[in-house]
Steps between C-alpha positions, in 0.01 A plus 500: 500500500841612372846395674755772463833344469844617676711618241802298567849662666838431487745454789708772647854487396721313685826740505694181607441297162507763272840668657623259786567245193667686211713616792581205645597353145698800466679459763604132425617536163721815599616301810544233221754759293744471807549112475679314219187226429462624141858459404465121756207443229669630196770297573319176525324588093883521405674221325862572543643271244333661216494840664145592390174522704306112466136653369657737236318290210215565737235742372294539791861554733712673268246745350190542697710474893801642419441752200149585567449486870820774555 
C-alpha cells in the first residue's frame, strides 16, 4: 500500500507585506527629506576646530558610507 503525498503549496500573497511596506518606508524617508535631522546628525560628526568631518581617516565611513553608498 502506497501513500500519495500532497505536493506542498505556498501561501497566497499578502498585498500588505509585499506593497503596504515598501510604501510605508517610502513614505517615511520622503517625509524624512522635509526635516533637517540629517544636517542635526551631520552636524554632530563635525569637529569645528579642525573643520573636517571626525571619521575621514575612516575607511569604512569615508569610502564605503559616504562615497559608495551615494
Amino acid at each position: 500500500m502506497s501513500k500519495t503525498v500532497a505536493p506542498p503549496y505556498s501561501r497566497p500573497i499578502n498585498p500588505w507585506i509585499y506593497l503596504g511596506i515598501p510604501a510605508v518606508v517610502a513614505l517615511i524617508l520622503v517625509l524624512l527629506e522635509l526635516t533637517s535631522l540629517d544636517m542635526d546628525i551631520a552636524k554632530l560628526a563635525f569637529d569645528p576646530v579642525s573643520g573636517q568631518f571626525i571619521g575621514r581617516h575612516s575607511y569604512f565611513l569615508e569610502d564605503i558610507l559616504h562615497d559608495r553608498a551615494k
